[in-house]
N, CA, C and O atoms as a printed pandas DataFrame, in Angstrom:
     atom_number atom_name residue_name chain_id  residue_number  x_coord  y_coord  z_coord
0              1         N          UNK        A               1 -109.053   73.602  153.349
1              2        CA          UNK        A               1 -108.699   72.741  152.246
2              3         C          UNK        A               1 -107.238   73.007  151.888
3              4         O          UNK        A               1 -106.718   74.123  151.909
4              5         N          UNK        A               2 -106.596   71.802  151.538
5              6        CA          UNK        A               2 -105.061   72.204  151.527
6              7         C          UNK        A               2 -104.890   71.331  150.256
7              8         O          UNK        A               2 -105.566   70.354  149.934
8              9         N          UNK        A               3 -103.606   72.017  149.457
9             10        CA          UNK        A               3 -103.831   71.877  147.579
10            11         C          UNK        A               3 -102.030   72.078  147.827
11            12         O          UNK        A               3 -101.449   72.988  148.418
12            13         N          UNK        A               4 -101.364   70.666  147.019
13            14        CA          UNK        A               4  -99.834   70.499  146.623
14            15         C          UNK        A               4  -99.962   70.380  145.420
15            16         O          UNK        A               4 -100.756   69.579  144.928
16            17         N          UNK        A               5  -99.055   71.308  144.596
17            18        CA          UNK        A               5  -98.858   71.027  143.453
18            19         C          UNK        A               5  -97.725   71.353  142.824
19            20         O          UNK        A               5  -97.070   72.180  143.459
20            21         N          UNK        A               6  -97.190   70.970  141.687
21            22        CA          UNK        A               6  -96.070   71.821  140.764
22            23         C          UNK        A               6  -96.110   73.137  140.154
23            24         O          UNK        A               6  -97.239   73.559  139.906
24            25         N          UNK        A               7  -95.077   73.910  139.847
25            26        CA          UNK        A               7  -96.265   75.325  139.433
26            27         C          UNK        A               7  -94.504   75.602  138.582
27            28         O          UNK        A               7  -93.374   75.511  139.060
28            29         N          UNK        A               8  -94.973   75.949  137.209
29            30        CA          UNK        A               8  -93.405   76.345  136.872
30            31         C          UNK        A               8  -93.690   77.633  136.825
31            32         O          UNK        A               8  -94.146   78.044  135.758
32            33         N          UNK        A               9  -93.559   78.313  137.612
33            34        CA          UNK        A               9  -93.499   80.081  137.987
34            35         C          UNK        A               9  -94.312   80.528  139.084
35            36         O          UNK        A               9  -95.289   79.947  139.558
36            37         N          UNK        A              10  -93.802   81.626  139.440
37            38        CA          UNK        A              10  -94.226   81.990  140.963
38            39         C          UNK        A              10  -95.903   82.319  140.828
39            40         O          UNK        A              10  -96.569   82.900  139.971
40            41         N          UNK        A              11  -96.262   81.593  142.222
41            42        CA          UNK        A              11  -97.988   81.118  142.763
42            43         C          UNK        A              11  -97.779   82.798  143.993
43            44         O          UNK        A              11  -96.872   83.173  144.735
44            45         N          UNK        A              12  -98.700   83.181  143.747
45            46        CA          UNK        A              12  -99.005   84.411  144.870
46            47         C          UNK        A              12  -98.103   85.360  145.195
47            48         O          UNK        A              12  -98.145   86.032  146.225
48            49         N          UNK        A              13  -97.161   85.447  144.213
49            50        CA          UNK        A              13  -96.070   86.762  144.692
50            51         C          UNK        A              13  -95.013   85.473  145.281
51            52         O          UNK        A              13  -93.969   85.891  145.782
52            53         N          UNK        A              14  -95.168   84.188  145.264
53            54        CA          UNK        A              14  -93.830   83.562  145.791
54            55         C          UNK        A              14  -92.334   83.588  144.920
55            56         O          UNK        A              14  -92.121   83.773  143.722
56            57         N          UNK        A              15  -91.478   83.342  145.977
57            58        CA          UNK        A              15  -89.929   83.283  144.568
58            59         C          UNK        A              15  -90.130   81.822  143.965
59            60         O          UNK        A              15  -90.558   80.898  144.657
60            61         N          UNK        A              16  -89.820   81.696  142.746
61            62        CA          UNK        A              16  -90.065   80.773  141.981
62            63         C          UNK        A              16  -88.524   80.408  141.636
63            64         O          UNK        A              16  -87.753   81.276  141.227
64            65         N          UNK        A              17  -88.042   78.750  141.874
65            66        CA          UNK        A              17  -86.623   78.517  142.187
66            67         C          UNK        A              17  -86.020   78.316  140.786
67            68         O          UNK        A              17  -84.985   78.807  140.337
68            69         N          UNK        A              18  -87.021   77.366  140.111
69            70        CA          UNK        A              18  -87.060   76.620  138.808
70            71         C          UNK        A              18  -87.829   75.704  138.204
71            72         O          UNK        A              18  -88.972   75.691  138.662
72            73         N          UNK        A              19  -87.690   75.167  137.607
73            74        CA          UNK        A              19  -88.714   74.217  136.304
74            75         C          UNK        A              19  -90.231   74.314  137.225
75            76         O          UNK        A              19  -91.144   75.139  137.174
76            77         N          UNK        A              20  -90.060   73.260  137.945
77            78        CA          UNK        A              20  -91.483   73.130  138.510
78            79         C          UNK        A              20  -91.078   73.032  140.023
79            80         O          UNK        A              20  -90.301   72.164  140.421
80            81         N          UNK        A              21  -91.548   73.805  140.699
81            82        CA          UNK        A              21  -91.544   74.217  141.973
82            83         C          UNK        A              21  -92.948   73.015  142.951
83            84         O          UNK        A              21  -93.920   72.366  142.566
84            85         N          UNK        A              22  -92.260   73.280  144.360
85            86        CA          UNK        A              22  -93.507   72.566  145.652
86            87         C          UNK        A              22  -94.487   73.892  145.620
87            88         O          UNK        A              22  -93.864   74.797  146.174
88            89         N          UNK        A              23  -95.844   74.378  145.165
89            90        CA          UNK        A              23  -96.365   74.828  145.994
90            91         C          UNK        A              23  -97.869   74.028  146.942
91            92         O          UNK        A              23  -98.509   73.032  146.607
92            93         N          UNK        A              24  -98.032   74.814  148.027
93            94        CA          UNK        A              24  -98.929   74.520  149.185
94            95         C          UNK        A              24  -99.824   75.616  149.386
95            96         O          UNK        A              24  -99.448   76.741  149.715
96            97         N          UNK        A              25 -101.240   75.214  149.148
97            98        CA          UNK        A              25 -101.833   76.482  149.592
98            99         C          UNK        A              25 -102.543   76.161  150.292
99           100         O          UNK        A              25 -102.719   74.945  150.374
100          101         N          UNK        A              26 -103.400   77.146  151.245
101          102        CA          UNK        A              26 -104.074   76.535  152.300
102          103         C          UNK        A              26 -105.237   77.585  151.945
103          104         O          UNK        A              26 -104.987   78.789  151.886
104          105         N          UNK        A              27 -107.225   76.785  151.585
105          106        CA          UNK        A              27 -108.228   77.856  151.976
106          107         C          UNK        A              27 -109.258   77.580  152.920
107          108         O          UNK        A              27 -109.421   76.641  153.699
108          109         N          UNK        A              28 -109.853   78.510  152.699
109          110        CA          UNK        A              28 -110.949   78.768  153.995
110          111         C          UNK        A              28 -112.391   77.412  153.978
111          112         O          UNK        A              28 -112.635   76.998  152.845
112          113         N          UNK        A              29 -112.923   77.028  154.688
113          114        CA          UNK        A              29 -113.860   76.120  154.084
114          115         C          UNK        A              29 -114.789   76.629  153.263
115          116         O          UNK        A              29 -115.469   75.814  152.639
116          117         N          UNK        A              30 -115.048   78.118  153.060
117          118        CA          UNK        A              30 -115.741   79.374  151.964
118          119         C          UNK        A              30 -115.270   79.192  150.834
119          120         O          UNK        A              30 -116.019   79.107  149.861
120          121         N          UNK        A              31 -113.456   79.059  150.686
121          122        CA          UNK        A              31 -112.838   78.691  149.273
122          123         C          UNK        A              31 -111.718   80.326  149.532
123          124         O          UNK        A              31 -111.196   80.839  148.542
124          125         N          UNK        A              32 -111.615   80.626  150.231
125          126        CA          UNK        A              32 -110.586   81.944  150.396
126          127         C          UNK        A              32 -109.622   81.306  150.950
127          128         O          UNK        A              32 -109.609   80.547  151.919
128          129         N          UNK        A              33 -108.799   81.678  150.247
129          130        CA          UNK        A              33 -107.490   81.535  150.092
130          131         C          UNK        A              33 -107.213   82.321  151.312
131          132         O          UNK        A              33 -107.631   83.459  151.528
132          133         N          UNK        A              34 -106.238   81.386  152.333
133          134        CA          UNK        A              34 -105.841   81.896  153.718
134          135         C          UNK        A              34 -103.929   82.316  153.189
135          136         O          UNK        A              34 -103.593   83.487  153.366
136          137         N          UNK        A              35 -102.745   81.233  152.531
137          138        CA          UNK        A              35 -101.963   81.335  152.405
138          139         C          UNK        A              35 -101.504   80.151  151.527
139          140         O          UNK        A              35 -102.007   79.043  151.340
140          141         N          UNK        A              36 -100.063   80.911  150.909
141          142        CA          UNK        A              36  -99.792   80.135  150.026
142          143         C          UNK        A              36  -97.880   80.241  150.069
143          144         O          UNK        A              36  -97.154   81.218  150.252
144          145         N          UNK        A              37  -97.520   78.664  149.795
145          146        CA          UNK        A              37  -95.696   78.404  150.241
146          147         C          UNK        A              37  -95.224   78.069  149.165
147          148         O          UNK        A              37  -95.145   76.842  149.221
148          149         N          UNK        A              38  -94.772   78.495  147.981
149          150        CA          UNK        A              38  -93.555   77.993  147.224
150          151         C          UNK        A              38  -92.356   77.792  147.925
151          152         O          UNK        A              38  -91.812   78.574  148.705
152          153         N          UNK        A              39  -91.773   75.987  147.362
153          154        CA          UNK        A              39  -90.601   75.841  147.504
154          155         C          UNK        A              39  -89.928   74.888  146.539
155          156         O          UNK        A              39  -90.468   73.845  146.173
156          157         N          UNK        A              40  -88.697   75.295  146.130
157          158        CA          UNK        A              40  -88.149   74.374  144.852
158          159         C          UNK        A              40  -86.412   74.046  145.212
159          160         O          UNK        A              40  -85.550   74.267  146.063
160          161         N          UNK        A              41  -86.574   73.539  144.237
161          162        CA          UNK        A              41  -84.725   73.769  143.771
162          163         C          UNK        A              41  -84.581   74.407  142.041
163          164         O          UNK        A              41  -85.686   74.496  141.506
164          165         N          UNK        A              42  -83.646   74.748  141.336
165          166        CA          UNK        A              42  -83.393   74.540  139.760
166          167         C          UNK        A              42  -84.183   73.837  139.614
167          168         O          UNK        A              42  -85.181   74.556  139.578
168          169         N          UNK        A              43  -84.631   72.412  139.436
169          170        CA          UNK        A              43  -84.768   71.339  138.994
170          171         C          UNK        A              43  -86.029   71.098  139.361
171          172         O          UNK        A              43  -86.713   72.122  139.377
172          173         N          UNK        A              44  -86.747   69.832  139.748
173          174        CA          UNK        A              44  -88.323   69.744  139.303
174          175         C          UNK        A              44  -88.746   69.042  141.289
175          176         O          UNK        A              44  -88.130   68.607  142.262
176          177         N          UNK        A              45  -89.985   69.317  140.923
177          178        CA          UNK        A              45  -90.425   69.033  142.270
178          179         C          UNK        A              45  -92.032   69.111  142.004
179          180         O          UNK        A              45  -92.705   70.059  141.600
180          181         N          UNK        A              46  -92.491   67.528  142.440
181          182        CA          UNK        A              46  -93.750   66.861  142.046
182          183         C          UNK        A              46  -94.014   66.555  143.621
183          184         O          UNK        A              46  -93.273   65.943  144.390
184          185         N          UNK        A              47  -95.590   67.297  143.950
185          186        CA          UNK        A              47  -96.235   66.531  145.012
186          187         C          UNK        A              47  -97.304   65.392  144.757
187          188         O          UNK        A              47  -98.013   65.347  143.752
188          189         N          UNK        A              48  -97.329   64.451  145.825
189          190        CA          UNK        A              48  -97.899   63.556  146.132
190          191         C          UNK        A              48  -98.564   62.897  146.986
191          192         O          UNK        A              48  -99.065   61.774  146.924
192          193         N          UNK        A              49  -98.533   63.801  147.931
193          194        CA          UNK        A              49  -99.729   63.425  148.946
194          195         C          UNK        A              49  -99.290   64.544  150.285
195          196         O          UNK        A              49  -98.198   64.792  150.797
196          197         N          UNK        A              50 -100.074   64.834  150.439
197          198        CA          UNK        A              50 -100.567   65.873  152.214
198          199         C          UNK        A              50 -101.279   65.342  153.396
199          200         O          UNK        A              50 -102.398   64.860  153.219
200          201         N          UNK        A              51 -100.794   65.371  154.510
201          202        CA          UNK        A              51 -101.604   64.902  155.755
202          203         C          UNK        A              51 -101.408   66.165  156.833
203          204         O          UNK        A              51 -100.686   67.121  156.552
204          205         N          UNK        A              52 -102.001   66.081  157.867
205          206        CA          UNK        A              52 -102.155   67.168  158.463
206          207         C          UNK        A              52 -101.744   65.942  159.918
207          208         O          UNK        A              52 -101.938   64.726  159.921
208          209         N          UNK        A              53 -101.079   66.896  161.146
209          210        CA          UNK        A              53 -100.556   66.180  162.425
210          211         C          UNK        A              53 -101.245   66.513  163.121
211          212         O          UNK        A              53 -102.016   67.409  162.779
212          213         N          UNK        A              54 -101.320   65.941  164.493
213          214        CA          UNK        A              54 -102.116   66.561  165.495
214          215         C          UNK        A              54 -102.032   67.677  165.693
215          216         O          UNK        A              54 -103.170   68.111  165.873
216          217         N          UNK        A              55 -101.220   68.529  165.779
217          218        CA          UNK        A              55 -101.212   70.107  166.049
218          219         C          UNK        A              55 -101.364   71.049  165.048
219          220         O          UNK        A              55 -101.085   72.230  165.254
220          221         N          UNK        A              56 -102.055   70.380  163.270
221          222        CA          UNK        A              56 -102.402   71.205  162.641
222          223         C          UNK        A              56 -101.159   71.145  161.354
223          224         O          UNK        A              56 -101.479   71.659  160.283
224          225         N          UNK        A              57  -99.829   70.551  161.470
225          226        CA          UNK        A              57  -98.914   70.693  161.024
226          227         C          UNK        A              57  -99.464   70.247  159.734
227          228         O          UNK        A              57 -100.396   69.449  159.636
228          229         N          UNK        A              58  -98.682   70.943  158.488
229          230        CA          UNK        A              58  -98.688   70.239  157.349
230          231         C          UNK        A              58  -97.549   69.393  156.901
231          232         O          UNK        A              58  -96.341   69.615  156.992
232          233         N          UNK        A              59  -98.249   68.274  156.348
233          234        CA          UNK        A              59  -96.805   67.261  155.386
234          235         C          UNK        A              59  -97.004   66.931  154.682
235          236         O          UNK        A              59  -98.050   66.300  154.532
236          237         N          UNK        A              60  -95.667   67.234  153.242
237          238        CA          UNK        A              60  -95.992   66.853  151.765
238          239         C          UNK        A              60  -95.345   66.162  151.305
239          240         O          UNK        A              60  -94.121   66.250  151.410
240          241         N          UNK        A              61  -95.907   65.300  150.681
241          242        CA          UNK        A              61  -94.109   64.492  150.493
242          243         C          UNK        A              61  -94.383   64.572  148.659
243          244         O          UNK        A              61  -95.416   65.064  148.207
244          245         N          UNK        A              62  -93.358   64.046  147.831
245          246        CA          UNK        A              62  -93.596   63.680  146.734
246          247         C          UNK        A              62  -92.229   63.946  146.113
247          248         O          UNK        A              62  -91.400   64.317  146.945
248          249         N          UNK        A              63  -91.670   63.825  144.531
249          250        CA          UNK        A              63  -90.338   63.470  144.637
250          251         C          UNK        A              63  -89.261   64.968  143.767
251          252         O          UNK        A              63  -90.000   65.827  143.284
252          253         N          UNK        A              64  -88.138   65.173  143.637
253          254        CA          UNK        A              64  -87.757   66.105  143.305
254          255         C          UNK        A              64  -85.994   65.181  142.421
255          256         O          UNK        A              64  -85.549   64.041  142.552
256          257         N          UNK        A              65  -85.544   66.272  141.679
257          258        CA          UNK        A              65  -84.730   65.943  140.923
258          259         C          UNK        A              65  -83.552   66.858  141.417
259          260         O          UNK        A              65  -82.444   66.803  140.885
260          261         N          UNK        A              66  -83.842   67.694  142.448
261          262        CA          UNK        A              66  -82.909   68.722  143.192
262          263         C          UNK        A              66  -82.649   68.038  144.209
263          264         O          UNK        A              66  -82.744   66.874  144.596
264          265         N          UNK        A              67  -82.223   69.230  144.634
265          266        CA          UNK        A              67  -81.138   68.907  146.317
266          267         C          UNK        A              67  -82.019   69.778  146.889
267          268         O          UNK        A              67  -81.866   70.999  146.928
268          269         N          UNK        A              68  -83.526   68.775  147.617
269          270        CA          UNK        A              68  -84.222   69.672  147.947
270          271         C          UNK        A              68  -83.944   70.024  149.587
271          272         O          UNK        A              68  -84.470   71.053  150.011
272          273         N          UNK        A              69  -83.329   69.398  150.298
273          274        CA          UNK        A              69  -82.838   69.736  151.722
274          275         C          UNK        A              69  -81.856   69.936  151.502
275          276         O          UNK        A              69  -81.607   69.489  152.621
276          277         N          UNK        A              70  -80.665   70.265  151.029
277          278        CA          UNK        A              70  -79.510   70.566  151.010
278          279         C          UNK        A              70  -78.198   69.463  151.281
279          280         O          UNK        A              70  -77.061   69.792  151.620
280          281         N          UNK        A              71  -78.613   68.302  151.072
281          282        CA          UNK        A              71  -77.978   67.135  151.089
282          283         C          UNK        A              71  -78.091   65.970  150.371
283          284         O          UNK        A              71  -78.110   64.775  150.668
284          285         N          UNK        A              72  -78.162   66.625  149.322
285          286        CA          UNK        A              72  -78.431   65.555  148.187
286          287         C          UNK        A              72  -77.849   66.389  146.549
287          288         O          UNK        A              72  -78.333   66.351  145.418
288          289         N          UNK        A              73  -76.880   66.942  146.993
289          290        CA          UNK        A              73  -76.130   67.505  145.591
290          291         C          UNK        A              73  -75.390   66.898  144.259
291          292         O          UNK        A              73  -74.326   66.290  144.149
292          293         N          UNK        A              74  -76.359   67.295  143.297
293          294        CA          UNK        A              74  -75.269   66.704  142.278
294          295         C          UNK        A              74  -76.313   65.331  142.149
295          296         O          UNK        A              74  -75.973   64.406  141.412
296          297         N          UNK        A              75  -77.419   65.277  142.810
297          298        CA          UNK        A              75  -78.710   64.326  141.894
298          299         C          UNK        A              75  -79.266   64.323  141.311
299          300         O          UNK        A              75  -80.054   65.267  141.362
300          301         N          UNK        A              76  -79.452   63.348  140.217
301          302        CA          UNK        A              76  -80.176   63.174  138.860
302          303         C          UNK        A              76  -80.750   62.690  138.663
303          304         O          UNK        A              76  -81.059   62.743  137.472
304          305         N          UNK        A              77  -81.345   61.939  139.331
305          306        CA          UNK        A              77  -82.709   61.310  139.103
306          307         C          UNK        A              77  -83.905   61.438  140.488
307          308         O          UNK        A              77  -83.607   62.320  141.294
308          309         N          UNK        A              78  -84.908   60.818  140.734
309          310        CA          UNK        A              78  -85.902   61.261  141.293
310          311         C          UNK        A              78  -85.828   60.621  142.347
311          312         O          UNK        A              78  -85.793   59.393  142.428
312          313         N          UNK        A              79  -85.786   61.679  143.568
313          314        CA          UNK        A              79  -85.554   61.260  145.253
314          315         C          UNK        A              79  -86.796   61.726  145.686
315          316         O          UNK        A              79  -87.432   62.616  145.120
316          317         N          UNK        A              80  -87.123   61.159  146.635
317          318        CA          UNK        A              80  -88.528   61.326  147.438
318          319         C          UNK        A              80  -87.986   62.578  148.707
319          320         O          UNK        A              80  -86.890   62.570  149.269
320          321         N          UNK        A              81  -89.027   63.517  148.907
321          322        CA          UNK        A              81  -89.302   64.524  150.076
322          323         C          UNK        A              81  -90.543   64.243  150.955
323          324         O          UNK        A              81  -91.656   63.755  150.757
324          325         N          UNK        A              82  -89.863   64.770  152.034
325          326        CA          UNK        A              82  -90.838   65.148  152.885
326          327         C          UNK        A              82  -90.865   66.464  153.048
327          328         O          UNK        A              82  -89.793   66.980  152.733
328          329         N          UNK        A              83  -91.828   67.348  153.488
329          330        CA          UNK        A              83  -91.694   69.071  153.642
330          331         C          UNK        A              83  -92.542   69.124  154.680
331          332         O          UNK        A              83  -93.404   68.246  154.685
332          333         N          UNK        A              84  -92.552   70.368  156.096
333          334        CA          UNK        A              84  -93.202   69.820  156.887
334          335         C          UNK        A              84  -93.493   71.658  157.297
335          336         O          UNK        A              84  -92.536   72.407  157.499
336          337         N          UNK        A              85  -95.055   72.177  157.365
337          338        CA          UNK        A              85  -95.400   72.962  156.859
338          339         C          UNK        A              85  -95.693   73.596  158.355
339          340         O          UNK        A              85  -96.051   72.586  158.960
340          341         N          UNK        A              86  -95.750   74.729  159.342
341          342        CA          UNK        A              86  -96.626   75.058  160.424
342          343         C          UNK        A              86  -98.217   75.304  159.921
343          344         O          UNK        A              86  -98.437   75.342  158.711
344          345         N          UNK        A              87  -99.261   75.462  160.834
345          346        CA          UNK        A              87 -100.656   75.317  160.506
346          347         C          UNK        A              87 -100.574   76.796  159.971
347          348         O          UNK        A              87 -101.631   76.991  159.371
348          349         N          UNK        A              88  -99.730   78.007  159.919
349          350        CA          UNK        A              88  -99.841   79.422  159.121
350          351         C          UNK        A              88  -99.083   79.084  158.208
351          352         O          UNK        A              88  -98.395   80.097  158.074
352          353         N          UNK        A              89  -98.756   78.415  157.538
353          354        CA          UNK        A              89  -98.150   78.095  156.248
354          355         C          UNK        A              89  -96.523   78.486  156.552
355          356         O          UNK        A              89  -95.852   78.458  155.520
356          357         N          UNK        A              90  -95.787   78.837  157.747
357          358        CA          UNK        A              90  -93.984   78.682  157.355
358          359         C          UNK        A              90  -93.173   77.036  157.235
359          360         O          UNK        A              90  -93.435   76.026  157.888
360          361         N          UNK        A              91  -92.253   77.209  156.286
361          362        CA          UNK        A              91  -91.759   75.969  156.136
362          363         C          UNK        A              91  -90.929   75.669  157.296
363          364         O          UNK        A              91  -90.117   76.513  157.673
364          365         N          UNK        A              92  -91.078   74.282  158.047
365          366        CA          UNK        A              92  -90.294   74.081  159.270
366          367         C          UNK        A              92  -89.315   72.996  158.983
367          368         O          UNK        A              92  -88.540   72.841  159.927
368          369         N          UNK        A              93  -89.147   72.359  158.183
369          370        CA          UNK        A              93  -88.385   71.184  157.934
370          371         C          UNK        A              93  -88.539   71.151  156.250
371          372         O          UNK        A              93  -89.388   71.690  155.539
372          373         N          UNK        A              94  -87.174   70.154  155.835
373          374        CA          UNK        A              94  -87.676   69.316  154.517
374          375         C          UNK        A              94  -86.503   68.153  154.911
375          376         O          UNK        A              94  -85.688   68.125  155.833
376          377         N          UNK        A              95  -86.793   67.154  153.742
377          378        CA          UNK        A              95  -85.813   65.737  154.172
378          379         C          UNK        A              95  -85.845   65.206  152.972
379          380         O          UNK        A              95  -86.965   65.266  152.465
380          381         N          UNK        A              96  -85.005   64.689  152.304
381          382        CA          UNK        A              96  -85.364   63.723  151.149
382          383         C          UNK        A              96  -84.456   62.911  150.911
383          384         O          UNK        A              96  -83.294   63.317  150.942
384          385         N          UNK        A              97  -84.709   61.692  150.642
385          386        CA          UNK        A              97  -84.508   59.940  150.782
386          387         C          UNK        A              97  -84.173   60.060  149.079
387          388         O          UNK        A              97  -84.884   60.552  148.203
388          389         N          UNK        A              98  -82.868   59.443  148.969
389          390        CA          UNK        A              98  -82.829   58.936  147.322
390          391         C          UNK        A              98  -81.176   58.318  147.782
391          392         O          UNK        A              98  -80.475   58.214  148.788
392          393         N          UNK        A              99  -81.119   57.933  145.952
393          394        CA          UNK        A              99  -79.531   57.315  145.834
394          395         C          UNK        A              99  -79.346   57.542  143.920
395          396         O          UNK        A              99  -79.993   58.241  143.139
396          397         N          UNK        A             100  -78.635   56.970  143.787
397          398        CA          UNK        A             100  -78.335   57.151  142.308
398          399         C          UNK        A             100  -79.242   56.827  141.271
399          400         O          UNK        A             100  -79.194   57.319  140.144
400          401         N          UNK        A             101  -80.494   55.566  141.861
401          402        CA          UNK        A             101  -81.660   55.125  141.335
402          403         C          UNK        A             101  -82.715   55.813  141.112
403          404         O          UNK        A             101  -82.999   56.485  142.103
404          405         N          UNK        A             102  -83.419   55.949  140.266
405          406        CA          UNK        A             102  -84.973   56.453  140.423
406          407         C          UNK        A             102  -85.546   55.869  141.583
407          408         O          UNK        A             102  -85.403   54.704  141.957
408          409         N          UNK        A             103  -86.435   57.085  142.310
409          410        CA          UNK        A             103  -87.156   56.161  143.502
410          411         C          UNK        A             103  -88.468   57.285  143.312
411          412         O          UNK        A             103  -88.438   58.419  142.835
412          413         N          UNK        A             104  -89.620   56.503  143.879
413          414        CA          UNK        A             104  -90.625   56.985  143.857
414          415         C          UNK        A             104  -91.283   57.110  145.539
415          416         O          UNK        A             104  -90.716   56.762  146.575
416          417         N          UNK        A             105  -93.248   57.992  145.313
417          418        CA          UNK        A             105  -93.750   57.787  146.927
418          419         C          UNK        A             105  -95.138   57.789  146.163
419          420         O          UNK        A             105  -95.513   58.229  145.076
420          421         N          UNK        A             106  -95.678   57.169  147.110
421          422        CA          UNK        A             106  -96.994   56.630  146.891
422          423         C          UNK        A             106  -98.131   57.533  147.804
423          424         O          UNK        A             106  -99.319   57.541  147.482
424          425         N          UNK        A             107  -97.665   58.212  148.859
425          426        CA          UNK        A             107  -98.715   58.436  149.569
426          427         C          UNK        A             107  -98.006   58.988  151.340
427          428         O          UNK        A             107  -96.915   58.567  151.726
428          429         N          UNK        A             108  -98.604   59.652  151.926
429          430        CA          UNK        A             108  -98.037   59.888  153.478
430          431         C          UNK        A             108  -99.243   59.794  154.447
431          432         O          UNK        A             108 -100.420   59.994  154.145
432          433         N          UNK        A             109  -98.754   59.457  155.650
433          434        CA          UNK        A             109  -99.687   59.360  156.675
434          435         C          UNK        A             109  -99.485   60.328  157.924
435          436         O          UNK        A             109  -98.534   61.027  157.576
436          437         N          UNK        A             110  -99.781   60.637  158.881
437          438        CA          UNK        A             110  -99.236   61.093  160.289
438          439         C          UNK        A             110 -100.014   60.506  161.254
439          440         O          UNK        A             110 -101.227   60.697  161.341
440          441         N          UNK        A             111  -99.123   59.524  162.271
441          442        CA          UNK        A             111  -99.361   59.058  163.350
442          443         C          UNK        A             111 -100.196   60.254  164.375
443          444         O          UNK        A             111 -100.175   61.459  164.123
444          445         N          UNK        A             112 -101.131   59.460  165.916
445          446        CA          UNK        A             112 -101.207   60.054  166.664
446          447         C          UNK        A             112 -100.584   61.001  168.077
447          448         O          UNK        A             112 -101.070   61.667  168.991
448          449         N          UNK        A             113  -98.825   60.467  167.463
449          450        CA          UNK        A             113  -98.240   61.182  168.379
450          451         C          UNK        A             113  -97.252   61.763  167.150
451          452         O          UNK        A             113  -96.043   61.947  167.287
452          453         N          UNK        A             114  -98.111   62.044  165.768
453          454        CA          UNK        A             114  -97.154   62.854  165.072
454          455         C          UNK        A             114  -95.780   62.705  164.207
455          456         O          UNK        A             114  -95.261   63.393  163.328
456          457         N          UNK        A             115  -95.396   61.375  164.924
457          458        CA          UNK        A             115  -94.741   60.405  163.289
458          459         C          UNK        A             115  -94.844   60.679  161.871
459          460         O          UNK        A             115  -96.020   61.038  161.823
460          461         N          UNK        A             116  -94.404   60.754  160.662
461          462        CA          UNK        A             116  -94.521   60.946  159.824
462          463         C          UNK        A             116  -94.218   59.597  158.868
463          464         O          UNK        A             116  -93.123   59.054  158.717
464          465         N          UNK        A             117  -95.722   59.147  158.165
465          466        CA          UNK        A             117  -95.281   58.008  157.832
466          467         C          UNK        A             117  -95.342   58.049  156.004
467          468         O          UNK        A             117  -96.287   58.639  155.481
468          469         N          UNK        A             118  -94.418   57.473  155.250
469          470        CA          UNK        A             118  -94.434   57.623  153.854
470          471         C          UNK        A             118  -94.453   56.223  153.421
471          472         O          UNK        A             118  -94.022   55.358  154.184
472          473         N          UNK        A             119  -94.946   55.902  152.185
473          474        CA          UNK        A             119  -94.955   54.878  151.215
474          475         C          UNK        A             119  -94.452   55.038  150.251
475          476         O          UNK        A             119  -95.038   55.772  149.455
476          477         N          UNK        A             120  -93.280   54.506  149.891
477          478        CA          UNK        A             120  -92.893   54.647  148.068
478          479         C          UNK        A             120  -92.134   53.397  148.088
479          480         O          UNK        A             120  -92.078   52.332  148.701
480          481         N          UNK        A             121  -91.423   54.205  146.861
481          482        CA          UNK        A             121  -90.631   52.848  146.535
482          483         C          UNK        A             121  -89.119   53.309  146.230
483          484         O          UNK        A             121  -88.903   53.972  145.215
484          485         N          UNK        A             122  -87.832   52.882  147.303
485          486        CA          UNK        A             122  -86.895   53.232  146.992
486          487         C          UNK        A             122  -85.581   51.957  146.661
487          488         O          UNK        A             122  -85.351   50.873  147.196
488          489         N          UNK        A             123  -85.022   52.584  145.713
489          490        CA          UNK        A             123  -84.064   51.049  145.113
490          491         C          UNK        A             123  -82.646   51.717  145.706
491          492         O          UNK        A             123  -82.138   52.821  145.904
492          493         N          UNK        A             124  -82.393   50.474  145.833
493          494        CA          UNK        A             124  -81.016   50.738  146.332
494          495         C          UNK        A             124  -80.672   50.605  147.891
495          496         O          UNK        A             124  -81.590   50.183  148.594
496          497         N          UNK        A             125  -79.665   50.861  148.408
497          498        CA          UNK        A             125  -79.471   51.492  149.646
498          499         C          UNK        A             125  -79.442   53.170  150.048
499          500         O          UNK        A             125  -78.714   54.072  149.635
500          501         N          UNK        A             126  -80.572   53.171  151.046
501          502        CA          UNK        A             126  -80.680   54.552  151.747
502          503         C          UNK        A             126  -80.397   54.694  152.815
503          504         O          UNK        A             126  -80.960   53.939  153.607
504          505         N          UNK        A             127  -79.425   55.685  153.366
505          506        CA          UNK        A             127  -80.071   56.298  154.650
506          507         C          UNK        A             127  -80.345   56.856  155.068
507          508         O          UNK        A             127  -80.024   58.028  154.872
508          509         N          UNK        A             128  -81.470   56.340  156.331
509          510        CA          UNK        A             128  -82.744   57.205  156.577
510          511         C          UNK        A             128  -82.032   58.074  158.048
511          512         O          UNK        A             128  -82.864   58.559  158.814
512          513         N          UNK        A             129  -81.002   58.194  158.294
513          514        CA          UNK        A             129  -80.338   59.396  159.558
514          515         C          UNK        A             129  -81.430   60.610  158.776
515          516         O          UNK        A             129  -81.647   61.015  157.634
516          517         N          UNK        A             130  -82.011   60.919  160.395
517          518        CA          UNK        A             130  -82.350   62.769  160.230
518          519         C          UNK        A             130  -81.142   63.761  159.774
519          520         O          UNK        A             130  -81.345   64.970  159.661
């Protein structure tokens, strides 16, 4: 069972960045807790949906008010993430889509060859370069 949420202070001994942090936990189908990933910026970070890839991978997407990949500095309003988890819980990626507008996400999917697919809603012009 796999659980995204906001957490304003550190979940399991994790570093806690600010306001409200990404955490991810992953348990047993018993309910034991296997592992658990805080990740933030200063600023706020809301999940919104989890899918799992063919090889087990985790993906979270949902939106943040930080510079949650490191290319989005100096934003103030709400940009959408992706975070992309290995099946032992290390973080392998993050990405996040915004512009000067509020933008929102509705939900994520993962294709059968592992695509990562998101729904929201973004205003403005984005671009989507990796």
């Amino acid at each position: 069972v796999y659980q995204a949420l906001a957490a304003g202070g550190s979940v399991a001994g994790q570093p806690h960045a600010g306001d409200k942090d990404l955490v991810l936990v992953k348990d047993s189908p018993t309910g034991t807790r296997l592992w658990t990933s805080e990740l933030g910026t200063t600023r706020l970070e809301r999940a919104y949906g989890v899918a799992i890839d063919p090889a087990g991978n985790v993906v979270v997407t949902g939106y943040t008010t930080g510079d949650f990949d490191g290319a989005h500095g100096g934003n103030l309003t709400d940009d959408v993430f992706v975070a992309k988890y290995s099946p032992a819980g290390a973080h392998l990626w993050s990405k996040g889509f915004g512009n000067a507008f509020p933008d929102g996400v509705g939900g994520i999917g993962v294709d059968g060859a592992g695509a990562v697919l998101v729904i929201g809603t973004l205003r403005g012009g984005v671009s989507m370069a990796p």
